[in-house]
C-alpha positions in Angstrom: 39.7 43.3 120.5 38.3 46.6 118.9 39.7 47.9 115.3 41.8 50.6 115.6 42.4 52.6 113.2 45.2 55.7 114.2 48.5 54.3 113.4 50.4 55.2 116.1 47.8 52.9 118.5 48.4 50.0 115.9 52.0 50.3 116.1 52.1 50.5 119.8 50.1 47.5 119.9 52.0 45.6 117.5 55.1 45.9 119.4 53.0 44.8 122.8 51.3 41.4 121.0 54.5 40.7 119.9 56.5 40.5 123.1 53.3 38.9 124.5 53.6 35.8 121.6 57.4 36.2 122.5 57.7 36.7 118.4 61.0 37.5 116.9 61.5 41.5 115.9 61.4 40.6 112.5 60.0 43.1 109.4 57.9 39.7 108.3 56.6 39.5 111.7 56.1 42.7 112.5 54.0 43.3 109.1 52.3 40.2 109.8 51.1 41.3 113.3 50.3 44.9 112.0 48.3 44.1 109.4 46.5 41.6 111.5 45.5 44.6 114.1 44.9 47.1 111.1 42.5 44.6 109.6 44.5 44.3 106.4 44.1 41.0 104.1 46.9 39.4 103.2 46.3 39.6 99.2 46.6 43.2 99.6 49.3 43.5 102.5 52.2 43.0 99.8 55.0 45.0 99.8 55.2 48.0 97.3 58.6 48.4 95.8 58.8 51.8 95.6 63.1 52.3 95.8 63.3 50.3 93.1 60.8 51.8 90.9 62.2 54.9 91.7 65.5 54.1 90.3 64.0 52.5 87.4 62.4 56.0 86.8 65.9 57.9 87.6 66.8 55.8 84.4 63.9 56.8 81.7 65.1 59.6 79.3 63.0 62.9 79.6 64.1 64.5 76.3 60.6 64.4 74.8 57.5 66.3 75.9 56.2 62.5 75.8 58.5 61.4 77.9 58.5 63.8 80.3 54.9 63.3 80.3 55.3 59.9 81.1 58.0 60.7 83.9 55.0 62.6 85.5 52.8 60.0 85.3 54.8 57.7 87.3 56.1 60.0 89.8 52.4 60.3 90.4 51.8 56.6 90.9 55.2 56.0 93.4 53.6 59.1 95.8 50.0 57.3 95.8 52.1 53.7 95.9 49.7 52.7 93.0 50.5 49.6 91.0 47.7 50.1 88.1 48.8 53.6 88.2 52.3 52.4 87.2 51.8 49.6 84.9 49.4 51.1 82.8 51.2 54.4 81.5 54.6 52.4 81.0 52.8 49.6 79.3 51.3 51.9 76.8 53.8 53.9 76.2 56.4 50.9 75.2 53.5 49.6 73.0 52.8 52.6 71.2 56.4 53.6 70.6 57.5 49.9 69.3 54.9 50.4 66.3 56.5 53.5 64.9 55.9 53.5 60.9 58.9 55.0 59.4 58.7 58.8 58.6 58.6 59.9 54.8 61.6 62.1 55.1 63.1 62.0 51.7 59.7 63.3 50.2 59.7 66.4 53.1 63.1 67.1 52.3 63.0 67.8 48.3 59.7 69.8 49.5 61.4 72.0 51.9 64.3 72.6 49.5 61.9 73.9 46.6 60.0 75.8 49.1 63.3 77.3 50.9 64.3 78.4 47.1 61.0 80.1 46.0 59.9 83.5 47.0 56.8 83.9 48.8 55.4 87.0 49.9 56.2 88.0 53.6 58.6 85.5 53.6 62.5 86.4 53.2 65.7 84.3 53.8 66.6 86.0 57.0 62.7 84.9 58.3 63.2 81.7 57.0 66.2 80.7 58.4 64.6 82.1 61.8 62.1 79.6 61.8 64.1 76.8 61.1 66.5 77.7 63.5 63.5 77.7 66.3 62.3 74.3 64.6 66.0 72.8 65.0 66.4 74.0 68.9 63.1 73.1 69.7 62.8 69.4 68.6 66.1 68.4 70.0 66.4 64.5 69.3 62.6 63.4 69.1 62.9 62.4 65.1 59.3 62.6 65.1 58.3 65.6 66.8 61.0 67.0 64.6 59.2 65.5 61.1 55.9 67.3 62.4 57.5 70.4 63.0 59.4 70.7 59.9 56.3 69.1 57.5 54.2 72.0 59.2 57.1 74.8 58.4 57.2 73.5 55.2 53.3 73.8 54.6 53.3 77.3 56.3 56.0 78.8 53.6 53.1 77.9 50.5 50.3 79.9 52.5 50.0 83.5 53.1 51.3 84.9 56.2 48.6 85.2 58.2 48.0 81.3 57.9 51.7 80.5 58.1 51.5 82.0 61.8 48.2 80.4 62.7 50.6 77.2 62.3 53.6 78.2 64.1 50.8 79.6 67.0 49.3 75.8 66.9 53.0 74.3 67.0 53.9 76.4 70.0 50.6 75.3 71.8 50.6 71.7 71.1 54.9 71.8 72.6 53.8 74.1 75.7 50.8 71.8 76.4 53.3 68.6 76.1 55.6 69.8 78.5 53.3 71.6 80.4 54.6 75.0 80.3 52.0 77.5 81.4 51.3 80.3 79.3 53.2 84.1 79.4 52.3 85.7 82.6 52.2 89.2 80.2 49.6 87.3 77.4 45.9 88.1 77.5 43.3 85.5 79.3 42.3 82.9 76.5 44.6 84.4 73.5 47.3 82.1 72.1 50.7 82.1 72.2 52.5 84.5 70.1 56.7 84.3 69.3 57.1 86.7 72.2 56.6 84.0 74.6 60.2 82.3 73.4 61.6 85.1 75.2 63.1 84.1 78.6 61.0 86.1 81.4 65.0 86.5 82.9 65.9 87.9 79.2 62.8 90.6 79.2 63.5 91.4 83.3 67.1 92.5 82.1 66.0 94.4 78.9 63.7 96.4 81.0 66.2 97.0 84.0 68.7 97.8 81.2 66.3 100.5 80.1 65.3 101.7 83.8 67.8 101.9 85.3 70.4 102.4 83.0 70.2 103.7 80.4 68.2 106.4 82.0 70.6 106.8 84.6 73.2 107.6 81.6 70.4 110.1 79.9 69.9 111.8 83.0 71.1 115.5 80.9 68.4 114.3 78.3 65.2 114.1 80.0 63.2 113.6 76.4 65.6 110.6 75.7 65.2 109.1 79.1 61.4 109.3 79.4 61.4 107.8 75.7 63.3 104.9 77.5 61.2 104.1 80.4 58.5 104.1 77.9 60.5 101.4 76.0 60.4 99.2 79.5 57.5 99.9 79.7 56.1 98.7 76.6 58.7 96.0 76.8 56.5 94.3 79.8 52.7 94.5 78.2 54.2 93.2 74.6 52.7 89.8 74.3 51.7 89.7 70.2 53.7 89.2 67.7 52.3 92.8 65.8 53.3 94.3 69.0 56.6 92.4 69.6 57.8 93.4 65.9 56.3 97.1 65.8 58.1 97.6 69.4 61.3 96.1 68.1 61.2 98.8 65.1 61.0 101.4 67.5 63.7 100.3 69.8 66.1 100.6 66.4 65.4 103.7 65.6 65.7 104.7 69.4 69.3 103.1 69.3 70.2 104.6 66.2 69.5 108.1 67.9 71.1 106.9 70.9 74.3 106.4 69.0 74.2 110.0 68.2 74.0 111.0 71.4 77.1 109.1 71.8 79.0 110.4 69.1 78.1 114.0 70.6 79.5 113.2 74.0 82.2 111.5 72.4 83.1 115.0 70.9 82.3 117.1 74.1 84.9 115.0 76.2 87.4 115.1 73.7 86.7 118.8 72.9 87.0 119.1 77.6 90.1 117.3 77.4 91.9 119.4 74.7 90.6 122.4 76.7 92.1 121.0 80.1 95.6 120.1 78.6 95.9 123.7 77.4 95.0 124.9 80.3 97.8 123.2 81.9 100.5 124.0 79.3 99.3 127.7 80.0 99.7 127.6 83.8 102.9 125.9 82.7 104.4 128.8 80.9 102.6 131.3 83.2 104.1 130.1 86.6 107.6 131.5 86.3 108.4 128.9 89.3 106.7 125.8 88.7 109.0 123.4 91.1 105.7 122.7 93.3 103.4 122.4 90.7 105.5 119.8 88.8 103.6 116.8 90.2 100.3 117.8 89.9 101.1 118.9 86.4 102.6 115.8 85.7 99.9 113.2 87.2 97.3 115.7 85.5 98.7 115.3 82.0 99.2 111.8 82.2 95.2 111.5 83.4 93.9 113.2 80.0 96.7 111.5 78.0 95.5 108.0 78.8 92.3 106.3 78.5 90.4 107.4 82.0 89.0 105.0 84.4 87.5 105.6 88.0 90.7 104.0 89.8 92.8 106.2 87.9 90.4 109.4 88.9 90.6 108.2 92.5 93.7 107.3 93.2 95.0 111.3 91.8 92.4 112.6 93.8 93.9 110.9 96.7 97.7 111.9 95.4 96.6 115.3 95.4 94.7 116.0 98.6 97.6 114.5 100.1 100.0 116.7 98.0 97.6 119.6 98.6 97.7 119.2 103.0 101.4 118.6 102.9 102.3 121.9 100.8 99.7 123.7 103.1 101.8 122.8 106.0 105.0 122.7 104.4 103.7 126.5 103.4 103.1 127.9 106.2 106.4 126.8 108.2 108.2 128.8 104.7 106.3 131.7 105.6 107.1 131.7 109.1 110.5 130.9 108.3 110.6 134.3 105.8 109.1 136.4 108.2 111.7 135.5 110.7 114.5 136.7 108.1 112.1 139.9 107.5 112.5 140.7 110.9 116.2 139.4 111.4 117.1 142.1 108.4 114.6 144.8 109.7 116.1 144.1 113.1 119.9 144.4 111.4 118.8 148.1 109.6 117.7 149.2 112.8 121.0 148.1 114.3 123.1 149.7 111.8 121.3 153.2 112.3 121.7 153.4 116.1 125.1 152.7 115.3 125.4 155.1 112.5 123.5 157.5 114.8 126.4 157.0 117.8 129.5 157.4 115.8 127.7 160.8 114.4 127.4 161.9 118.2 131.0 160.7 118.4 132.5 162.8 115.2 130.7 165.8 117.0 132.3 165.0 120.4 135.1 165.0 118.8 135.6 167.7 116.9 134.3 169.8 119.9 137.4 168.7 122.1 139.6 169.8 118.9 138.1 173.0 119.1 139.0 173.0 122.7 142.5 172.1 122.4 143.3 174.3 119.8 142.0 177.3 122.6 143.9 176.0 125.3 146.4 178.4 126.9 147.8 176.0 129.1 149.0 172.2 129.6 146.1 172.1 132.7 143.2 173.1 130.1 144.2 170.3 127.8 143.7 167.6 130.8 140.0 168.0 130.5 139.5 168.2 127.0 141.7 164.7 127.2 139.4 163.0 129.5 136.5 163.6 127.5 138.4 162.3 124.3 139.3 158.9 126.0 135.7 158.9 128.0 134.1 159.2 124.3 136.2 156.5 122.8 135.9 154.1 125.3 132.5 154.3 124.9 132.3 154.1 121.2 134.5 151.0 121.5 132.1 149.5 123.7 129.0 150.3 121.2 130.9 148.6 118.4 131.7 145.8 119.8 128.2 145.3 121.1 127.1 145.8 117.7 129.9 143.7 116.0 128.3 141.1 118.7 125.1 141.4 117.5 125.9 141.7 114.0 127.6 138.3 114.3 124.8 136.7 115.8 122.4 138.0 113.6 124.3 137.2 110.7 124.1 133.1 112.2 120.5 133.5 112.9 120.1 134.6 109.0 121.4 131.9 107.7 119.9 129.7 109.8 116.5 131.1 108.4 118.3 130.6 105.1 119.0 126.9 105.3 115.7 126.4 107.0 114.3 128.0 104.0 115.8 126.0 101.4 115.1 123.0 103.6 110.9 123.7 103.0 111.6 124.6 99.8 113.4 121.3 98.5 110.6 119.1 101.0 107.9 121.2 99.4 109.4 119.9 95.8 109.4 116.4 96.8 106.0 116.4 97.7 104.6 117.1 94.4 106.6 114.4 93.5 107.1 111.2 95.7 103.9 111.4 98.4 102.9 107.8 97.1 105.7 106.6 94.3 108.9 105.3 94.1 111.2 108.3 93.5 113.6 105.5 90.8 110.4 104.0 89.4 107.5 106.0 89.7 105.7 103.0 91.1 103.6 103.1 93.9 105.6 102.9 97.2 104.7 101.0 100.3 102.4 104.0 101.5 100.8 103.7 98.6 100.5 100.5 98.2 98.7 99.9 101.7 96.2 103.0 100.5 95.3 101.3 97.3 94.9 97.5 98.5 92.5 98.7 101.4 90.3 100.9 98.1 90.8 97.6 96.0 90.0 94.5 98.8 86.9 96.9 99.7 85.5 97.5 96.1 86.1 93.4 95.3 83.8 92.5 98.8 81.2 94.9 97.7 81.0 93.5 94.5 82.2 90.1 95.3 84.5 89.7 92.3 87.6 88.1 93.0 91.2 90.0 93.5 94.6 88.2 93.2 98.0 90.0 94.5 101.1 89.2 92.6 104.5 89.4 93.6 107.3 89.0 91.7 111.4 89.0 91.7 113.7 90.1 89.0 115.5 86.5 88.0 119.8 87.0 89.1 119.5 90.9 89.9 122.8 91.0 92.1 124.5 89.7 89.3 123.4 92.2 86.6 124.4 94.9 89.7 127.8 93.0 90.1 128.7 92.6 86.7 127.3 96.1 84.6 126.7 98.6 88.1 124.2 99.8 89.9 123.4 102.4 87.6 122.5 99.5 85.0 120.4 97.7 87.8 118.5 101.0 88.2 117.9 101.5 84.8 116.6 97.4 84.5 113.5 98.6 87.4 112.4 101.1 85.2 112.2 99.0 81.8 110.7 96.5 83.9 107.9 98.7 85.3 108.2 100.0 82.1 106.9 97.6 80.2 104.8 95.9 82.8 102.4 99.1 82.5 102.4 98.8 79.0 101.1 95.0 79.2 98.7 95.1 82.0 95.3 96.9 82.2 94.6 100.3 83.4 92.9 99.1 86.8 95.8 97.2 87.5 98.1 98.5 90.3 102.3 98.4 90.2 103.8 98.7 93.4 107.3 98.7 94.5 107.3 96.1 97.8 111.4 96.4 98.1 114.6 96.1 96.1 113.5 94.5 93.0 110.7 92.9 94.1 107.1 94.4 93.3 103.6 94.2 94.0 100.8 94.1 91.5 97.1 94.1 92.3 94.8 92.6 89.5 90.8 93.4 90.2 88.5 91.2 88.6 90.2 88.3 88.1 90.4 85.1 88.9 93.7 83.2 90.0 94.0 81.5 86.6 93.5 84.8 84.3 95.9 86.9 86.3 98.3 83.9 86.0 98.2 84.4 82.3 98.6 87.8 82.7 101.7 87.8 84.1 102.6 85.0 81.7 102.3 87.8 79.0 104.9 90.0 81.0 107.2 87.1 80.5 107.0 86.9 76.8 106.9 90.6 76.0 110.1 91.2 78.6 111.7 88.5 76.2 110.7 90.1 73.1 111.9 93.7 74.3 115.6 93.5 75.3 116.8 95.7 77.4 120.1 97.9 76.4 122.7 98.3 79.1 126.2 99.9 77.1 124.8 99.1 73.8 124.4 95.1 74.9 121.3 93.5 75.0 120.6 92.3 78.0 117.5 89.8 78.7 115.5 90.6 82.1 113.3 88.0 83.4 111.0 87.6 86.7 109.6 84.7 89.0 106.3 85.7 90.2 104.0 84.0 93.1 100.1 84.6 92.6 97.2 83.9 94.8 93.4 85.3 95.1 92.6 87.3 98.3 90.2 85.3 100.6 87.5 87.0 102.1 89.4 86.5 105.8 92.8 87.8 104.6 95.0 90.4 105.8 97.5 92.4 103.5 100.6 90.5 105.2 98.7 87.0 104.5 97.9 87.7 101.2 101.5 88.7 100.5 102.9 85.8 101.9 101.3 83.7 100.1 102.1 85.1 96.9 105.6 85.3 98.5 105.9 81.4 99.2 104.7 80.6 95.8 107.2 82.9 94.0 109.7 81.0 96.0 108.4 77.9 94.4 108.6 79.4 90.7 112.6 80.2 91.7 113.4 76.5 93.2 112.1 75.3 89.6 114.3 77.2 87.4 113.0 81.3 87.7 111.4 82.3 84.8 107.8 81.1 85.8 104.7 81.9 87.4 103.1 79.7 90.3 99.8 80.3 91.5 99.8 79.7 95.3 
């Protein structure tokens, strides 16, 4: 039978001589007849036990560059199946690590200590304590890579500087080529490897994105600052000596140090805008005789520049007010309409009152002619005609007044209907400046608003894929404080509690009132745990502040259910969740906070 050599033909044929010799399907017998068709001799047709010297290898330590070298050494030999390959390296390395001398360390100690304690040109503590520090981190537990390193520290702080880096250059090379590190991808072909090269590539990437990006971004109104800065990242990239690394780190101070000016300057200009805008609205304040529909915007605007500002805040009045804005537009022009209905009810009622004035003239005249008639008359006959005009006249200016008493009636309806309708706009147009979005007891965000904000908040957390938790909690026995001190008491407990609730939590978090006493806070950028604590920290200072109801303290406490939006939740789930596990933190005795 010919030799064949492909692998798939021997296996093929393996399986076919053994059903011809009726063999069992055995490994042993099918190695046997493989190895027989391959043309293998037995001596060499052993098996190689390559799981179990790969979980012998799983078990050597790799905290030494020697080790590791020997981990790569054996790795090698399991791929290639080589048994030499796998002795050998293990073999010496047990030998030449069981004749370890021991190290002289009390005689490198005493010389470090005299040479830590004398001055040396180039040298100072802050330096020194530099290099130890990389000596320390960079030796871990190999006691004698960690002798060498510190023997040749020692010897580098009695030379000059030049020399004292030519060691710490070798000691970097000899630990790179140990571990077998490659070389900077910014140093120069052939040149060795300077201190800049213990920077992470990741560290440098963000430094130079940092000054990109930015910082320039943030010196856009100072062009000569922001070109200085992409020089920086520049510079940052092609550093890759240790002259360049320390001269470029100089420069980067003094760059920092002008940067902090820079800050200080727009630290003054915002405060300086800010002072400007609040007297600007104290002076629209005094100017506007009626300010009813400016009160909100007044209000929110105030309470904007009085506060540390942040983007949510920014938005969300933006929001209040374009809604505020639209609804007063409307709400405006039904008031105008409405007034020029009155104008033209009143014109309507002068115009009235003139015919009228107009008839009963005509009707004085009338008059006073038929008394000049009957004071002519001669005879009872002459007097009949004059009498028939008399009662003619009358009649008709009866009939003209009450036709205008008519109208004057139902004009006088339709004026005060214009009236009332008036006031009506007036008093809406008041309430929206105040409660488009909030509460009108609390000045929390109402339902409305809530909705607005969670759909602005659960879209910002997706695109930046930081997590959101909703938090819902319940005033602890409410219907008793109501029952036993009034509502009036109850109402004045919402507003501590929201109170001091926004005086606890951050800025970016959001306070909404869901219903009753129960409210709604959003908390962006955080995790389950944190905003757990957070409302942890409501608890205590709601303990520590009492709350005065008839000059008796009173102590208000919560229950509060938190969990973290999923990326497949609706508002309603969200809610409920934070709902069920509120209900949790009342069945175990109120005064808690479960995360769901």
């Amino acid at each position: 039978m010919a030799t064949l050599t492909n692998p798939a033909e021997i296996a093929r044929e393996t399986l076919k001589q053994m059903m011809i010799r009726r063999m069992a399907p055995s490994p042993d017998n099918y190695r046997a007849i493989y190895n027989e068709i391959a043309g293998i001799p037995e001596k060499t047709a052993e098996v190689f036990p390559e799981r179990e010297l790969k979980a012998l290898l799983l078990l050597l330590p790799k905290e030494t560059p020697a080790q590791q070298g020997l981990a790569r050494q054996l790795d090698q030999a399991l791929k290639n199946q080589d048994w030499d390959g796998y002795r050998k390296p293990l073999a010496d390395f047990i030998r030449e690590h069981s004749s370890e001398s021991d190290l002289a360390w009390g005689e490198l100690i005493a010389e470090f200590l005299q040479q830590w304690e004398t001055k040396q040109s180039g040298f100072t503590q802050a330096r020194k304590r530099e290099s130890l520090d990389r000596v320390l981190s960079a030796s871990g537990r190999n006691s004698e890579l960690l002798f060498g390193r510190l023997q040749n520290l020692t010897r580098s702080w009695s030379m000059d500087e030049t020399a004292a880096n030519d060691i710490e250059l070798a000691d970097e090379a000899r630990e790179a080529a140990a571990t077998g590190a490659a070389a900077s991808p910014h140093a120069t072909a052939g040149a060795p490897l300077s201190r800049a090269s213990e920077l992470l590539p990741e560290l440098r990437e963000t430094f130079v994105f940092t000054l990109e990006t930015i910082v320039t971004a943030l010196l856009d109104d100072e062009p000569e600052f922001a070109a200085q800065a992409r020089a920086f990242a520049t510079a940052v990239r092609g550093a890759s000596t240790l002259k360049a690394v320390q001269t470029l780190l100089a420069d980067i101070r003094r760059f920092a140090f002008q940067l902090e000016f820079v800050a200080e300057d727009r630290a003054e200009l915002r405060t300086g805008l800010l002072k400007l805008l609040q007297l600007m609205i104290e002076n629209i304040s005094e100017l506007v005789v009626d300010d009813r529909w400016l009160n909100g915007q007044i209000g929110m605007v105030r309470e904007i520049v009085g506060r540390p500002m942040n983007l949510r805040t920014i938005n969300d009045a933006e929001q209040r007010l374009k809604e505020i804005i639209f609804k007063q537009s409307q709400l405006k022009h039904s008031l105008v309409e409405a007034k020029e209905a009155l104008k033209q009810l009143l014109t309507g009622f002068v115009d009235h009152l003139a015919d009228f004035a107009d008839s009963t003239s005509d009707y004085h005249d009338k008059i006073e002619h038929c008394a000049e008639k009957i004071s002519q008359a001669n005879d009872i006959t002459q007097l009949e005609d004059v009498l028939d005009e008399v009662i003619r006249e009358t009649r008709i200016i009866q009939l003209n007044a009450q036709r205008s008493r008519d109208d004057l009636r139902a004009t006088k309806q339709r004026v005060a209907a214009a009236e009332q309708r008036i006031n009506e706009l007036q008093d809406e147009l008041d309430r929206a400046s105040q409660l488009v979005r909030h509460d009108q007891l609390t000045g929390a965000l109402n339902r409305r608003g809530l909705d607005e904000i969670y759909e602005n908040e659960v879209a910002r957390a997706r695109r930046r894929r930081s997590p959101l938790c909703v938090a819902l909690l319940d005033i602890d026995n409410f219907k008793k404080l109501n029952d036993a001190h009034g509502h009036d008491t109850g109402d004045a407990a919402l507003i501590h509690l929201v109170s001091v609730i926004r005086e606890t939590l951050r800025p970016q978090d959001t306070l909404a009132r869901f219903g009753g006493e129960e409210f709604i806070i959003l908390l962006p950028d955080t995790p389950a745990e944190d905003a757990a604590k957070a409302l942890t920290r409501v608890q205590r200072e709601l303990t520590r502040r009492y709350f005065l109801a008839n000059n008796e303290k009173l102590l208000i406490t919560f229950s509060a259910g938190v969990t973290e939006v999923r990326a497949d939740d609706t508002q309603a789930a969200a809610v409920k969740r934070a709902d069920e596990a509120m209900y949790t933190a009342k069945t175990a005795g109120k005064n808690r906070v479960v995360s769901a």
